[in-house]
MIZA-112267 format. One record per atom (N, C-alpha, C, O): residue number from 0; x, y, z; atom name. Coordinates in nm, 4 decimals. Each point is the difference from the previous one (the first is absolute). Layout:
% MIZA-112267
<num = NUM; u = X; v = Y; w = Z; atome = CA>
...
***
This chain:
% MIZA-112267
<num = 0; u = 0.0820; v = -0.1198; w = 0.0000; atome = N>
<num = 0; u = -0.0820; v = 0.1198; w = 0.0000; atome = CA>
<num = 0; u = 0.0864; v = 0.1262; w = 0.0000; atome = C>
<num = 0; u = -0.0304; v = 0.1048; w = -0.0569; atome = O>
<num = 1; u = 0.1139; v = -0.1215; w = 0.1097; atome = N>
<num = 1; u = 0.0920; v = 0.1434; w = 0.0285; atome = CA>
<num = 1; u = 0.0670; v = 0.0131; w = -0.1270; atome = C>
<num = 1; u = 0.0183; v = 0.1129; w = -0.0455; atome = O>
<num = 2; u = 0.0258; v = -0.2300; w = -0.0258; atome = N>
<num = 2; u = 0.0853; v = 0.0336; w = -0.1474; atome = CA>
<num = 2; u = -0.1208; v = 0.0287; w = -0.0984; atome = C>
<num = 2; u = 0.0283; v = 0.0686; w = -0.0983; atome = O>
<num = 3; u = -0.1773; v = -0.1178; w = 0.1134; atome = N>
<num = 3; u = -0.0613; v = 0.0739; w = -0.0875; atome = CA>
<num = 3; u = -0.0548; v = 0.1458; w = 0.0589; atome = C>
<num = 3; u = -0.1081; v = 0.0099; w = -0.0581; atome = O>
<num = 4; u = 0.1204; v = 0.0918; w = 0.1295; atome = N>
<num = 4; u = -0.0079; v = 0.0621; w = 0.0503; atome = CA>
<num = 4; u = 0.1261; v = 0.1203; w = -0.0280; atome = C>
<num = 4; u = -0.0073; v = 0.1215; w = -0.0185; atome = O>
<num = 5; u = 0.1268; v = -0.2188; w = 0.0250; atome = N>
<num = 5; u = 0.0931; v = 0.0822; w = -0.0707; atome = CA>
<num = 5; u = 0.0089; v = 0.0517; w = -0.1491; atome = C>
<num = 5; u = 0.0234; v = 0.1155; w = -0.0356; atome = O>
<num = 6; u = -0.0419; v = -0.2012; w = -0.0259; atome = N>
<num = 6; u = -0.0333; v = 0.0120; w = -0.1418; atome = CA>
<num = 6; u = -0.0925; v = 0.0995; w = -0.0389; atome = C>
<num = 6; u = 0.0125; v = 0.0648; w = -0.1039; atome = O>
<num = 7; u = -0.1153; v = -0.0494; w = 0.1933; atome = N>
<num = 7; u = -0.1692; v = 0.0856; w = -0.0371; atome = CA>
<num = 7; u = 0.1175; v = 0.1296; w = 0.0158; atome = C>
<num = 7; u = -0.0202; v = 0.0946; w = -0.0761; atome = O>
<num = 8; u = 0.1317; v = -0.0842; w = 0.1619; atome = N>
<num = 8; u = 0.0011; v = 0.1554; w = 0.0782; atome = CA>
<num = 8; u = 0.1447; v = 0.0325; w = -0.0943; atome = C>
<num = 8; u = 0.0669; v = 0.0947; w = 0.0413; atome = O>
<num = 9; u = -0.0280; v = -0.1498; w = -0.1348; atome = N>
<num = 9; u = 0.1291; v = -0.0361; w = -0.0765; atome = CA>
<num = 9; u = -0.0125; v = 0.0914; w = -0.1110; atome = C>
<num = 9; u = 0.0907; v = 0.0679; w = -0.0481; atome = O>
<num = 10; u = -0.2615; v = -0.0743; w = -0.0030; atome = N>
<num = 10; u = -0.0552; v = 0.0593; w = -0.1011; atome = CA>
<num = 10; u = 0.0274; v = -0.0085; w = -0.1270; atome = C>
<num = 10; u = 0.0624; v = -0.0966; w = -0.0438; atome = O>
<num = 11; u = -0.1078; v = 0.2030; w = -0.0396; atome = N>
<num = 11; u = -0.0369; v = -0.0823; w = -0.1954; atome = CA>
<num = 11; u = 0.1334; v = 0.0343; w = -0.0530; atome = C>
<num = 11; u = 0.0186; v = -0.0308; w = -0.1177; atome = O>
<num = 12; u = 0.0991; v = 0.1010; w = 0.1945; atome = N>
<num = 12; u = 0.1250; v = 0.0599; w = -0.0294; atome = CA>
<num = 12; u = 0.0962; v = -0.1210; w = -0.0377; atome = C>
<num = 12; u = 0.0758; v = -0.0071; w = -0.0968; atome = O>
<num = 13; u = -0.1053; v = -0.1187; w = 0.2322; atome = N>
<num = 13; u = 0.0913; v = -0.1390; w = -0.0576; atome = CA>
<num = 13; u = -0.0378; v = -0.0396; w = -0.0890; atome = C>
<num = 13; u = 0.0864; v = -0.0773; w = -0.0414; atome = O>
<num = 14; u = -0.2069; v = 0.0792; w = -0.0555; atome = N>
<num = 14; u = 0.0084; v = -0.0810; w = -0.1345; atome = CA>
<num = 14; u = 0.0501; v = 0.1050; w = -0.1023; atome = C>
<num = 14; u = 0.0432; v = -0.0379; w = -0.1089; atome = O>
<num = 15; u = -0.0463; v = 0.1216; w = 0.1298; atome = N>
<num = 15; u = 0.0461; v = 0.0993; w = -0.0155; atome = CA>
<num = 15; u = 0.1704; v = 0.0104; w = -0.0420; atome = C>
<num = 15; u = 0.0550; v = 0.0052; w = -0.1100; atome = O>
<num = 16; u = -0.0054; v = -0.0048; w = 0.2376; atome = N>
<num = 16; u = 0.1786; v = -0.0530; w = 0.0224; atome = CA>
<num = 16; u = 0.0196; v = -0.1502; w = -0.0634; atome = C>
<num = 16; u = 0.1030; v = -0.0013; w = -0.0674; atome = O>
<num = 17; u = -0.1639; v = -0.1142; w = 0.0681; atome = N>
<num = 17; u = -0.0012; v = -0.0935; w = 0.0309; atome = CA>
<num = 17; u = 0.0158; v = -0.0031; w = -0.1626; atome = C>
<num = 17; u = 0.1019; v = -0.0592; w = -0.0354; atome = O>
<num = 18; u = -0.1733; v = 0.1052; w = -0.0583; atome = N>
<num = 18; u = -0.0196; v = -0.0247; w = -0.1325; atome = CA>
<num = 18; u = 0.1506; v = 0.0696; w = -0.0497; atome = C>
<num = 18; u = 0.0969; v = -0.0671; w = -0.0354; atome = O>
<num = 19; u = -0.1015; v = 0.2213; w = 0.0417; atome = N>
<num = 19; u = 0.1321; v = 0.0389; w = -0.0058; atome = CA>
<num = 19; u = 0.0927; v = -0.0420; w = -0.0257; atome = C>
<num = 19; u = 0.0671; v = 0.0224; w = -0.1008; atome = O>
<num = 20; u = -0.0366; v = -0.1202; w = 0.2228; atome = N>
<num = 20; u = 0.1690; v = -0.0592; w = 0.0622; atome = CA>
<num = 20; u = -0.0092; v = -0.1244; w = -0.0781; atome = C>
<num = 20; u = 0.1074; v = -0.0602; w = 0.0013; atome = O>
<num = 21; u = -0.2193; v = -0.0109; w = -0.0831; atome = N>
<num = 21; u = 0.0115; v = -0.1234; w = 0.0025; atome = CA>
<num = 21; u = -0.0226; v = -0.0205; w = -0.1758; atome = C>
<num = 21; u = -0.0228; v = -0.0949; w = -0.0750; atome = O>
<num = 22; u = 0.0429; v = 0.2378; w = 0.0614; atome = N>
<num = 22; u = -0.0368; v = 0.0191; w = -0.1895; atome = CA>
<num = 22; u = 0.1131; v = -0.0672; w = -0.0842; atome = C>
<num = 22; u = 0.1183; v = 0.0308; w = -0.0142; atome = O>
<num = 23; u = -0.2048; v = -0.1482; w = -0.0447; atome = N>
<num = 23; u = 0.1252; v = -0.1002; w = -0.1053; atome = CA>
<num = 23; u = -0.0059; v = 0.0872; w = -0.1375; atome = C>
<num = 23; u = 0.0950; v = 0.0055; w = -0.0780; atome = O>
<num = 24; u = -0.1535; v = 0.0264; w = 0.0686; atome = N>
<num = 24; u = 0.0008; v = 0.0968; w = -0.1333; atome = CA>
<num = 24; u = 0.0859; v = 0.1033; w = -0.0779; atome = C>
<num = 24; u = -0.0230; v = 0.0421; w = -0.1134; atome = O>
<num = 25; u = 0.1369; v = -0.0057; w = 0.2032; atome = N>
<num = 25; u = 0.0505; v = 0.1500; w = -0.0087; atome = CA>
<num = 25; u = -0.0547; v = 0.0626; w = 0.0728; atome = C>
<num = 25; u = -0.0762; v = -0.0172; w = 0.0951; atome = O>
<num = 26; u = 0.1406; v = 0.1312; w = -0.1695; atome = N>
<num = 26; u = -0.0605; v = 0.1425; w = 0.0857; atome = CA>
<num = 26; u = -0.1576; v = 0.0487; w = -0.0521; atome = C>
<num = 26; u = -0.0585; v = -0.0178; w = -0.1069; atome = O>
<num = 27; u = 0.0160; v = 0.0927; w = 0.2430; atome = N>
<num = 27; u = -0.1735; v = 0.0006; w = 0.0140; atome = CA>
<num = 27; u = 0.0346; v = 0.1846; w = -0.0854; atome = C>
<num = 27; u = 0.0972; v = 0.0739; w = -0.0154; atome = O>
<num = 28; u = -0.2238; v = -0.0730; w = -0.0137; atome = N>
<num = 28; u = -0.0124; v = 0.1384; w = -0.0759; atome = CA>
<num = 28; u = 0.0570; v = 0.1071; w = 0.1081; atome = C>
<num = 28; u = 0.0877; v = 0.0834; w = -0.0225; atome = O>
<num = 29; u = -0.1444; v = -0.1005; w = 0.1228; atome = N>
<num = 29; u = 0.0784; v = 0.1275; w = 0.1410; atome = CA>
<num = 29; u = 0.1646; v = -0.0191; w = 0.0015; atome = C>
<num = 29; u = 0.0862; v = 0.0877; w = 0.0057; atome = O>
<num = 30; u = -0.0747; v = -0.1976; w = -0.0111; atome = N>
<num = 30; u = 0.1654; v = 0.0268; w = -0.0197; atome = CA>
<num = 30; u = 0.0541; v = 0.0618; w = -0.1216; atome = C>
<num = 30; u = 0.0849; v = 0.0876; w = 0.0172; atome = O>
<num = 31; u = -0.1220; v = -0.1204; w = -0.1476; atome = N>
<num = 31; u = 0.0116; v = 0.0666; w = -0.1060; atome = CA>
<num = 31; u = 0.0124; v = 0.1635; w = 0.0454; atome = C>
<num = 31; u = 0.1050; v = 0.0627; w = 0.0134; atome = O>
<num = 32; u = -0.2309; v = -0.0171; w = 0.0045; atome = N>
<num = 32; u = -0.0063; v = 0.1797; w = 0.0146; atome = CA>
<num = 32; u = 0.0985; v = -0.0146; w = 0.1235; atome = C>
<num = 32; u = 0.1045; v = 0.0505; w = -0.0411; atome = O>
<num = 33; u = -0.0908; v = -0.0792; w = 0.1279; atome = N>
<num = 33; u = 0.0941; v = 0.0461; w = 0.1437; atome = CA>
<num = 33; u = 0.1169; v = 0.0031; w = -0.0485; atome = C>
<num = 33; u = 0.0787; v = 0.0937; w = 0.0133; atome = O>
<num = 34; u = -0.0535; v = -0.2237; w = -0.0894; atome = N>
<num = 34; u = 0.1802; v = 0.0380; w = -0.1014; atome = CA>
<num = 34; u = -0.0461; v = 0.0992; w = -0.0941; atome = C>
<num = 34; u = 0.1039; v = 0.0582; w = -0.0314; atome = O>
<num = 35; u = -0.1914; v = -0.0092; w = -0.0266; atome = N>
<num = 35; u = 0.0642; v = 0.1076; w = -0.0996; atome = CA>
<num = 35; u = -0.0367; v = 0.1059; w = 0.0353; atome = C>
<num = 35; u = 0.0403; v = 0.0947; w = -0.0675; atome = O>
<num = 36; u = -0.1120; v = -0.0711; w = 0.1615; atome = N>
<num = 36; u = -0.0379; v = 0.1283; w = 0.1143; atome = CA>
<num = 36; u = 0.1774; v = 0.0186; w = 0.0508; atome = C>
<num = 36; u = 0.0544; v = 0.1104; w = -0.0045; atome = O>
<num = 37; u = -0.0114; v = -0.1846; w = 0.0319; atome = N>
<num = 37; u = 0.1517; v = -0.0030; w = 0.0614; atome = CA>
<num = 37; u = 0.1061; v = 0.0741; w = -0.0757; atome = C>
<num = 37; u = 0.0481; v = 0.1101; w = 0.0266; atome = O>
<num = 38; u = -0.0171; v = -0.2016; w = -0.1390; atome = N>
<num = 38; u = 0.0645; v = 0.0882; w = -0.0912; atome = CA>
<num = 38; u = -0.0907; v = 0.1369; w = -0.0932; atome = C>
<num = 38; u = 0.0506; v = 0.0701; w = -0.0876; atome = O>
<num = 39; u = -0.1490; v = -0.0645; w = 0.1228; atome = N>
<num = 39; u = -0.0034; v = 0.1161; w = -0.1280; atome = CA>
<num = 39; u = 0.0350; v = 0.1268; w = 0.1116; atome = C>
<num = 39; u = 0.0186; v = 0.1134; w = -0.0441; atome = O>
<num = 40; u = -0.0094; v = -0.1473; w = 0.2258; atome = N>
<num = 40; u = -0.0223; v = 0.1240; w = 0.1108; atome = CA>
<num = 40; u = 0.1938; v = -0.0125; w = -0.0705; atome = C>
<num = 40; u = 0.0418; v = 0.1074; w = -0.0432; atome = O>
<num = 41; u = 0.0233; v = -0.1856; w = 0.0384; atome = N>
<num = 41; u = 0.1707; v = -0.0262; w = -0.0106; atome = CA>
<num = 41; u = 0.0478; v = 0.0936; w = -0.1218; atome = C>
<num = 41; u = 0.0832; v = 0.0894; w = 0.0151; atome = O>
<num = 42; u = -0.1378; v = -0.1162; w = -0.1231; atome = N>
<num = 42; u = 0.0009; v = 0.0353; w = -0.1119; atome = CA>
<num = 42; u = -0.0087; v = 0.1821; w = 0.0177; atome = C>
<num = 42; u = 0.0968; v = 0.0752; w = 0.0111; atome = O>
<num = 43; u = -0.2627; v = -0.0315; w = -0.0133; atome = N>
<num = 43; u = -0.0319; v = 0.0969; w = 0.0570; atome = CA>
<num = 43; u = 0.1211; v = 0.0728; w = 0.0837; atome = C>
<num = 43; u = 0.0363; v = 0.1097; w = -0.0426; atome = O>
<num = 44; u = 0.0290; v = -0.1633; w = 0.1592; atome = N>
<num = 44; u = 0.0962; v = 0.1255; w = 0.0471; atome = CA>
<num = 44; u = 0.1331; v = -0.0648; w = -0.0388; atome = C>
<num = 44; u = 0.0950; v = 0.0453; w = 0.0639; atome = O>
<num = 45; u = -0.0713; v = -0.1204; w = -0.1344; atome = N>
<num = 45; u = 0.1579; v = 0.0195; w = -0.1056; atome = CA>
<num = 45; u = -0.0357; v = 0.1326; w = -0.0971; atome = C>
<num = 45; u = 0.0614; v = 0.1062; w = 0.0099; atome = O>
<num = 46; u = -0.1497; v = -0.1252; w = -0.0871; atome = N>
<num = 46; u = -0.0310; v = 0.0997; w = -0.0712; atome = CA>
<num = 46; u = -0.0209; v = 0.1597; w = 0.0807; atome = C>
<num = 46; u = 0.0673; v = 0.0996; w = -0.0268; atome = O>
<num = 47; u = -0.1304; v = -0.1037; w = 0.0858; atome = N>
<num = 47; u = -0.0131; v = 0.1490; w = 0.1017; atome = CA>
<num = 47; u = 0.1464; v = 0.0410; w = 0.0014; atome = C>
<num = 47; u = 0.0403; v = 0.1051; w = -0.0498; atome = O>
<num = 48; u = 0.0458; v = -0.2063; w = 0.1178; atome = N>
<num = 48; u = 0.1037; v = 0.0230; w = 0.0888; atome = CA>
<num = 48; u = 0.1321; v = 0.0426; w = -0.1667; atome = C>
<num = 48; u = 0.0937; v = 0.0790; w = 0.0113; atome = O>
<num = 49; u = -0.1198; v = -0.1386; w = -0.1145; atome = N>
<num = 49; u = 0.0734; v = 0.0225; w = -0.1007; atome = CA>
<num = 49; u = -0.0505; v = 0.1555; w = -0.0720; atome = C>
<num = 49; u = 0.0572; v = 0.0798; w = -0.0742; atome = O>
<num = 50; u = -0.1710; v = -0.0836; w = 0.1274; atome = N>
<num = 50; u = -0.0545; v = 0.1384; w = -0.0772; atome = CA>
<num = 50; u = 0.0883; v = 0.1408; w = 0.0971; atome = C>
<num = 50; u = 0.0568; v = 0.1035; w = -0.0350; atome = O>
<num = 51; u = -0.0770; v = -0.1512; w = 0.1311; atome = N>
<num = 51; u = 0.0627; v = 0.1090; w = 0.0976; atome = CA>
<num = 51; u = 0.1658; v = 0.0504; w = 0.0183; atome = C>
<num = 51; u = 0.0609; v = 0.0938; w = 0.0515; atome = O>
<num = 52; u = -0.0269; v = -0.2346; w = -0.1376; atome = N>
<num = 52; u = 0.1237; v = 0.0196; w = -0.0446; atome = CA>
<num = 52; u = 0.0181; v = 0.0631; w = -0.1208; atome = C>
<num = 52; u = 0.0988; v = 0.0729; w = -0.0082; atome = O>
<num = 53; u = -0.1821; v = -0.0851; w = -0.1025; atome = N>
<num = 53; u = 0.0301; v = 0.0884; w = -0.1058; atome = CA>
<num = 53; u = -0.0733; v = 0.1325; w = -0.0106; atome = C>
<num = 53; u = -0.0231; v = 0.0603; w = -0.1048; atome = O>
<num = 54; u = -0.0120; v = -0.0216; w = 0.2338; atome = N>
<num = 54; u = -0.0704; v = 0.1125; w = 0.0319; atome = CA>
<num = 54; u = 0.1216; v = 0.0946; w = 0.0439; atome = C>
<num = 54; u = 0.0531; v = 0.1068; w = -0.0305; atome = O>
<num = 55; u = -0.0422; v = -0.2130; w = 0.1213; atome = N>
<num = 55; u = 0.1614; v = 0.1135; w = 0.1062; atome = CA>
<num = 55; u = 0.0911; v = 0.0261; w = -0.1169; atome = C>
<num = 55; u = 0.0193; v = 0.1170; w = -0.0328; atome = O>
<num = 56; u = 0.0402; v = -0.2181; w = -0.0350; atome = N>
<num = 56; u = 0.1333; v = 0.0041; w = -0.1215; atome = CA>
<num = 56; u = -0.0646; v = 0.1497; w = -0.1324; atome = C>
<num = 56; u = 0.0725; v = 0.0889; w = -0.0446; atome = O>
<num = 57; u = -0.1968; v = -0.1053; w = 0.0188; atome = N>
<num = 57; u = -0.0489; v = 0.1009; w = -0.0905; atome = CA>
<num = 57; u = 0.0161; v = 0.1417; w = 0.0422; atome = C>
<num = 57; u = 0.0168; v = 0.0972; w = -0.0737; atome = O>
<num = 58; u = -0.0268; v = -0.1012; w = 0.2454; atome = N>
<num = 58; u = -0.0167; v = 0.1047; w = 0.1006; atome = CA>
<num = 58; u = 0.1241; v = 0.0818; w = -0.0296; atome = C>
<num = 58; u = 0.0192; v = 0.1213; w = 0.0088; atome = O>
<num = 59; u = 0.0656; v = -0.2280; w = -0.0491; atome = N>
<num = 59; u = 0.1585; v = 0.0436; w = 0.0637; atome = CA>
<num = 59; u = 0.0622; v = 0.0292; w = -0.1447; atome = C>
<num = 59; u = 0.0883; v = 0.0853; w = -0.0085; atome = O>
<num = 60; u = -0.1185; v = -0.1328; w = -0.0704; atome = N>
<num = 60; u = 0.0451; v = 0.0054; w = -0.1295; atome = CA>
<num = 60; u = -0.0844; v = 0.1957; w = -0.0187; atome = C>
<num = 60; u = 0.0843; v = 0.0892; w = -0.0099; atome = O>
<num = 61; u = -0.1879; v = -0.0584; w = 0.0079; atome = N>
<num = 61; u = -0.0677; v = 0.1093; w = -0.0451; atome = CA>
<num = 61; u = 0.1113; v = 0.1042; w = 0.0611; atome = C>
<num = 61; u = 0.0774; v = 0.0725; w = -0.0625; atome = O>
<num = 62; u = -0.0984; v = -0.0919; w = 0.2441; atome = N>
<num = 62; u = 0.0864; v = 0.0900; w = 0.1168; atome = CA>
<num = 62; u = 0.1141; v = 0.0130; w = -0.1113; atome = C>
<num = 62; u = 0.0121; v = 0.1153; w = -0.0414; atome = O>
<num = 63; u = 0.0708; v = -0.2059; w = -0.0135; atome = N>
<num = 63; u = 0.1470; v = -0.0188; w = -0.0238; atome = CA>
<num = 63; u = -0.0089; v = 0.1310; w = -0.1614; atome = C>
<num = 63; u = 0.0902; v = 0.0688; w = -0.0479; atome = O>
<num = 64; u = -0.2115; v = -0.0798; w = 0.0141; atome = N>
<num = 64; u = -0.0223; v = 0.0518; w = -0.1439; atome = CA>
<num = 64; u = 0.0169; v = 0.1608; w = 0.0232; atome = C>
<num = 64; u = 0.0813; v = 0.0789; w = -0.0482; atome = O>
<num = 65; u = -0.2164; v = -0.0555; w = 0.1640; atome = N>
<num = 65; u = -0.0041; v = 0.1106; w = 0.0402; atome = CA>
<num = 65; u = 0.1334; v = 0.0737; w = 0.0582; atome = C>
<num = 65; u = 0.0202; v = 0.1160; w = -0.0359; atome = O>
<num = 66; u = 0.0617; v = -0.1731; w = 0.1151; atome = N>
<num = 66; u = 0.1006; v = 0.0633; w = 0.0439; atome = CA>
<num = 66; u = 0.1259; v = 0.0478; w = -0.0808; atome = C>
<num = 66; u = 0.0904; v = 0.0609; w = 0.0570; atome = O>
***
Protein backbone atom coordinates (compact mmCIF):
# COMPACT_ATOMS: atom_id res chain seq x y z
CA UNK A 1 0.00 0.00 0.00
CA UNK A 2 2.62 2.53 0.81
CA UNK A 3 4.58 1.83 -2.64
CA UNK A 4 1.27 2.36 -4.35
CA UNK A 5 0.77 5.45 -2.55
CA UNK A 6 4.15 6.51 -3.47
CA UNK A 7 3.73 6.29 -6.99
CA UNK A 8 0.08 8.29 -6.86
CA UNK A 9 2.38 11.25 -5.06
CA UNK A 10 5.51 10.66 -7.70
CA UNK A 11 3.12 12.10 -10.33
CA UNK A 12 2.57 12.26 -14.39
CA UNK A 13 6.34 13.90 -14.45
CA UNK A 14 7.92 10.04 -14.05
CA UNK A 15 6.42 8.86 -17.25
CA UNK A 16 7.35 11.74 -18.22
CA UNK A 17 11.33 11.31 -17.14
CA UNK A 18 10.91 7.72 -17.46
CA UNK A 19 10.16 7.91 -21.35
CA UNK A 20 12.94 10.53 -21.84
CA UNK A 21 15.86 8.54 -20.25
CA UNK A 22 14.76 5.35 -21.83
CA UNK A 23 14.37 6.77 -25.62
CA UNK A 24 15.89 3.92 -28.10
CA UNK A 25 15.25 6.08 -30.90
CA UNK A 26 17.76 8.98 -30.87
CA UNK A 27 17.25 12.17 -30.03
CA UNK A 28 13.51 13.41 -29.05
CA UNK A 29 12.47 16.65 -30.95
CA UNK A 30 13.26 18.82 -27.46
CA UNK A 31 16.67 17.80 -27.70
CA UNK A 32 16.96 18.76 -31.28
CA UNK A 33 15.76 22.65 -30.50
CA UNK A 34 17.82 22.67 -26.96
CA UNK A 35 21.04 21.78 -29.22
CA UNK A 36 20.35 24.34 -31.73
CA UNK A 37 18.89 26.92 -29.30
CA UNK A 38 22.61 26.33 -27.90
CA UNK A 39 24.62 27.04 -30.70
CA UNK A 40 22.70 29.63 -32.56
CA UNK A 41 22.92 31.80 -28.51
CA UNK A 42 27.21 30.63 -29.37
CA UNK A 43 27.15 31.65 -32.79
CA UNK A 44 25.09 34.88 -32.06
CA UNK A 45 27.92 36.32 -29.59
CA UNK A 46 31.06 35.12 -31.74
CA UNK A 47 29.51 37.25 -34.20
CA UNK A 48 28.54 40.30 -31.78
CA UNK A 49 31.90 39.93 -30.20
CA UNK A 50 33.70 39.98 -33.91
CA UNK A 51 31.51 42.88 -34.86
CA UNK A 52 32.82 44.90 -31.96
CA UNK A 53 36.05 44.20 -33.08
CA UNK A 54 35.70 45.59 -36.45
CA UNK A 55 33.91 48.43 -34.95
CA UNK A 56 36.85 49.44 -32.54
CA UNK A 57 39.69 48.74 -35.60
CA UNK A 58 37.31 51.08 -38.09
CA UNK A 59 37.21 53.50 -34.95
CA UNK A 60 40.88 53.69 -35.01
CA UNK A 61 41.65 53.56 -38.54
CA UNK A 62 39.10 56.92 -39.20
CA UNK A 63 40.86 58.66 -35.60
CA UNK A 64 44.30 57.70 -37.50
CA UNK A 65 42.78 59.42 -40.89
CA UNK A 66 41.56 62.37 -39.10
CA UNK A 67 44.71 63.17 -37.29
Amino acid sequence: MARRLKRGLEGPGRALRSHLGSSKFGLTTLEYVIGAGIILVVLAGGILAWNQGLVQKIGELISQLLS
